[in-house]
Every structure is written in structure tokens, then in C-alpha cells.
N, C-alpha and C positions, 0 to 999 in steps of 0.2 A: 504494500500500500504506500500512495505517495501523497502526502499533503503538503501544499505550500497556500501560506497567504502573499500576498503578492500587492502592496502599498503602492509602488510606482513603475516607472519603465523600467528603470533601472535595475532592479532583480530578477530581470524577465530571462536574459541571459542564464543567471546562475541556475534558475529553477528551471529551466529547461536542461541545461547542464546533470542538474538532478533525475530531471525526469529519466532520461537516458540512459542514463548510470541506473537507475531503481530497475529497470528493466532490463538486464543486460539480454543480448539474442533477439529480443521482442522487435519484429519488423512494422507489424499492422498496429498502428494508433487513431482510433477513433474519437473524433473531438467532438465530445457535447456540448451547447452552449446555447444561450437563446442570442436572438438576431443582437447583434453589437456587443456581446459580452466580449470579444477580443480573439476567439478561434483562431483570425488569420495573424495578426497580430502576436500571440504566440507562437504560430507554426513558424514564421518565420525566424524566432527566436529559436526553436527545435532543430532550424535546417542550421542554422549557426553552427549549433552545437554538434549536427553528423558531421559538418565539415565542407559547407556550399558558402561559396561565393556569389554567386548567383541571385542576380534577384528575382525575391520571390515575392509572388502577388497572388491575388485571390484568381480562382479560378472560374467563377460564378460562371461568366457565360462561356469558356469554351471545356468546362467539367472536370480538366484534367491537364496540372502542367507537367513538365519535367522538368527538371534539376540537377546538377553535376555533382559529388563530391570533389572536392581536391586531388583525389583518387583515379576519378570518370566512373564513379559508380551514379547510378539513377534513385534519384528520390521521387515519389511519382505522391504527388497533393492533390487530393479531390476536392470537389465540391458540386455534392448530390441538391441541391438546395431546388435548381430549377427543374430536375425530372421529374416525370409524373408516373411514372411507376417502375418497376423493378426491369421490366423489359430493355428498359433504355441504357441500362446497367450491363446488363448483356450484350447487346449490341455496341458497349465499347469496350467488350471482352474484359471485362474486370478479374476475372480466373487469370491472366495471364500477369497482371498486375500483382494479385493479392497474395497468388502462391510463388510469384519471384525469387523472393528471399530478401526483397528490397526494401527502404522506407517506403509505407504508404500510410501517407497523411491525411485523414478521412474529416471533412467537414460537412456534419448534415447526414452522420449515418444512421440516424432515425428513418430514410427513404429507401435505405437499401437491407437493412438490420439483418432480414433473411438469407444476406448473403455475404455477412461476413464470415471470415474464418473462424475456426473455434478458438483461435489461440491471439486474437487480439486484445488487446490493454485500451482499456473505457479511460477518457481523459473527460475529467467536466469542471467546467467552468463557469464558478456562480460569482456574480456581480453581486454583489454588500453597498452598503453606503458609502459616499463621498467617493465613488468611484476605483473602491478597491475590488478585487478580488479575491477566491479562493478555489485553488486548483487541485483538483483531487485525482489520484490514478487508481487503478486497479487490474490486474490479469486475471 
């Protein structure tokens, strides 16, 4: 289990840092969060931490970016938010994505839930007052 409160930008880094570390091996991370709590915002604190230079932005409208480690390994960040059902999940071959063995960075897997793998790490991200947060993990 992974908790972090999260006061400002500034420890967004480290807790990500954490996050990764808490989970060693774990590829699939799925990020809970309602609209504006920080999802992408975090992710791209995450992709810091595997080791992309890269910039990284929300995927809303084209579903699905990629990303480079330092390495040339693929970070592949979703964002299921505009499908409207599980079919269209399919049709961008998600199986070849999810069983990679790669980062896959799930925003909005509430739309797809039935098709994640068994062995993904639930990330959620609840908004508190004055604009903090609190970031919980779990496998």
C-alpha cells in the first residue's frame, strides 16, 4: 500500500519516485481520479520518475500516447475518458499494450475496468481542501 498527501507541486516528483519504488515489477497503473483532480498532472511526474524526457501531455483526444525512456523503452499513457464503450478498446488493440511488459498509464479506467489485467496497481487521487491532495496505491 502506498499513501502520500501531496501539499504542493513540489512533492509531486518525490511521490511519484515512491510510487514506483512501492511497486517494484508492476507495469499497469491505473489512475482514479474525478475530472481535475491532477491524473495527468501526476502521470507526468511518474514518467519523470521511469526515466522520459519526453513531453508528456494528456491524451484525451487521440487515446493513447507514447513515450521514450532514456533507454528507448515505450511508456504507453491512456486516456479512456472519450470512448463509449469497451469495443473501442479493442479496436486499439489494448492486449498488445497491456501485456507488453511496459509502463501503461491508464487515465479513466473506470470505461475499460473489464479489461484490465489482473495484476494492475489502482492509483487514486482524492482532492481535500485548499487544493491538496491524497494519493493512494494499491496491487
Amino acid at each position: 500500500m502506498f499513501s502520500k498527501k501531496i501539499s504542493s507541486l513540489k512533492v509531486l516528483d518525490n511521490a511519484a519516485q515512491k510510487l514506483i519504488s512501492s511497486f517494484p515489477g508492476q507495469r499497469v497503473f491505473a489512475f482514479y481520479g474525478k475530472m481535475g483532480s491532477g491524473k495527468t498532472t501526476f502521470i507526468q511526474a511518474v514518467c519523470r520518475a521511469i526515466g522520459t524526457g519526453d513531453n508528456v501531455t494528456s491524451p484525451t483526444f487521440a487515446i493513447i500516447n507514447q513515450y521514450n525512456t532514456e533507454e528507448g523503452e515505450p511508456i504507453y499513457h491512456f486516456d479512456f475518458y472519450r470512448i463509449k464503450d469497451v469495443e473501442e478498446a479493442f479496436d486499439l488493440g489494448y492486449e498488445d499494450y497491456f501485456y507488453s511488459g511496459n509502463y501503461c498509464l491508464i487515465e479513466w479506467p473506470e470505461k475499460i475496468e473489464s479489461l484490465l489485467p489482473h495484476n494492475f496497481v489502482e492509483v487514486r487521487i482524492e482532492v481535500l481542501e485548499n487544493e491538496k491532495r491524497v494519493i493512494t496505491a494499491k496491487f
